[in-house]
N, C-alpha and C positions, 0 to 999 in steps of 0.2 A: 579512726582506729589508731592506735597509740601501735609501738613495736613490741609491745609488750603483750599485748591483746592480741596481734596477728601472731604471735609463739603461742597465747593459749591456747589457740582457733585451729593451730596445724595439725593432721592429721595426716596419714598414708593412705594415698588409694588408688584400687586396683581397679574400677570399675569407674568408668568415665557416661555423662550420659552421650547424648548425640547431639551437641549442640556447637556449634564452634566457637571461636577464642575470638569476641571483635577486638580487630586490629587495634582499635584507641589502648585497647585493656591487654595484647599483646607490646606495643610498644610503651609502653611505662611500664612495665616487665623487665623489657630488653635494655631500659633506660637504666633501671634499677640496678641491673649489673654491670653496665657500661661507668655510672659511678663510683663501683666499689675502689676499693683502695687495693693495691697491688705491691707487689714488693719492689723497694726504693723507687717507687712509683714507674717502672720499666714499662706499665701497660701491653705486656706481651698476651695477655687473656683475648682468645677468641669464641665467641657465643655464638652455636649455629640454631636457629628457630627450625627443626624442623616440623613445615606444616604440608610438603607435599605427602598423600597417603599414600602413593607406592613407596615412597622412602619410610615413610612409617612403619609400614606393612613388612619390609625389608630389615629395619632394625630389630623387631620383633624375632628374628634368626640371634642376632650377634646378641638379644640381650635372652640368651638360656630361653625359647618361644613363652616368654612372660608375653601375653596376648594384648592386656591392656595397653601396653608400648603402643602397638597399632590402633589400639580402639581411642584413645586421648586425641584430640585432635593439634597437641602441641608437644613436641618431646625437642627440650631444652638438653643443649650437647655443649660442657665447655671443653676448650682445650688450650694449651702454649703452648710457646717455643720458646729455646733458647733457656731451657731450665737450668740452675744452679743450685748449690748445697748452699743455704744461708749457715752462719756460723753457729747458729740453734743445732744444727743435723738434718732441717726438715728441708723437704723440698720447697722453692719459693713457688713453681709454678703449681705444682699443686695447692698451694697456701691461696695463689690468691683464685685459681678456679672456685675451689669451695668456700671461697667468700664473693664471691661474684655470685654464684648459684643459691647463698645463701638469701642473699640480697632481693635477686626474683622471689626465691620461694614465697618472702617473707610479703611481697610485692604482690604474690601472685594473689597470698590469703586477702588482703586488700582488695584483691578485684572482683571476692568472690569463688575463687577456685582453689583448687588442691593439686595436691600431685604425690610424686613417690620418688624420693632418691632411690636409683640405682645404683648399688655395686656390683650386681652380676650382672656383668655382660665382656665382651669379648672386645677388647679394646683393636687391635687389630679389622675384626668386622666392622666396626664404627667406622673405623678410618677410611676402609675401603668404600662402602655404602657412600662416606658422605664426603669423599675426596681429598682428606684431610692429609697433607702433608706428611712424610715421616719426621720429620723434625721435630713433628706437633704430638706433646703426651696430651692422650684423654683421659680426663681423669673424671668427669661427672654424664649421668644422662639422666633423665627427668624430665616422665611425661606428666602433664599437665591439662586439665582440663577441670569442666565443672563436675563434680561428682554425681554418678549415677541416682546417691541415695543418700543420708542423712548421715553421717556419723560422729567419732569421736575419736579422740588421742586414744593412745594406750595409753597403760597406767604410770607413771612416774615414779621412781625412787622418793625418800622423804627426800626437800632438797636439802638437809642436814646432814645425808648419807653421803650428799656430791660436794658440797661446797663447806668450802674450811676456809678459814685465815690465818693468814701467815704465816703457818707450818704445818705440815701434814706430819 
């Protein structure tokens, strides 16, 4: 499967079946965002796998009780420290979380599984639940698992509406 093909193949989901993540197919996951690229390559990115279900079952509070949190049998948590304003405006550690997670996701479609970027949840609850330093911004959570059922992306803009050259 080309990178190009794991973007067609991605979809969101809420519904997980009951099976779990083997390890080989979680760690080339975990690998996949352990090679991302970071800013001036500082590697301050932390990826926590969680696979215990009472922490699961736990996060399902902090992330607004969205259910399928707990029912995934893998919910992917990155976070940094030590963040900075790069000279863009954007934060670097956010920058390279969401390419670290970008990375599994893309890793994850490859092993057969799906998942669901979250942004609502309670970044504070995360910390606490999963001991995460104050130092440490959360900035991603993403559970993962094999999908309950069959699906599909949502529908897509023309990509003529998104993508321009050289000058908007």
């Amino acid at each position: 499967m080309t990178v190009l093909e794991a973007a067609e193949r991605r979809w969101s989901v809420r519904e997980y079946a009951n099976r779990p993540v083997e390890d080989e197919k979680l760690e080339r996951i975990l690998r996949a965002g352990w090679l991302a690229p970071t800013a001036s390559n500082e590697q301050r990115t932390k990826i926590i796998a969680v696979t215990d279900p009472e922490l699961r079952q736990r996060l399902v509070d902090a992330c607004e009780d969205q259910e399928f949190v707990g029912q995934a049998p893998v919910v992917l948590v990155t976070c940094a420290d030590q963040d900075r304003t790069m000279i863009c405006g954007q934060s670097a550690r956010t920058m390279d979380c969401a390419i670290a997670m970008s990375f599994m996701r893309l890793q994850a479609i490859e092993e057969g599984l799906q998942g669901c970027w979250l942004g609502w949840f309670h970044s504070e609850q995360v910390r606490e639940i999963l001991n995460i330093p104050p130092e440490y911004v959360v900035v991603a959570v993403t559970p993962i698992g094999y999908p309950a059922y069959p699906g599909e992306r949502s529908e897509k803009k023309p990509m003529e509406d998104v993508v321009v050259y050289n000058r908007m």
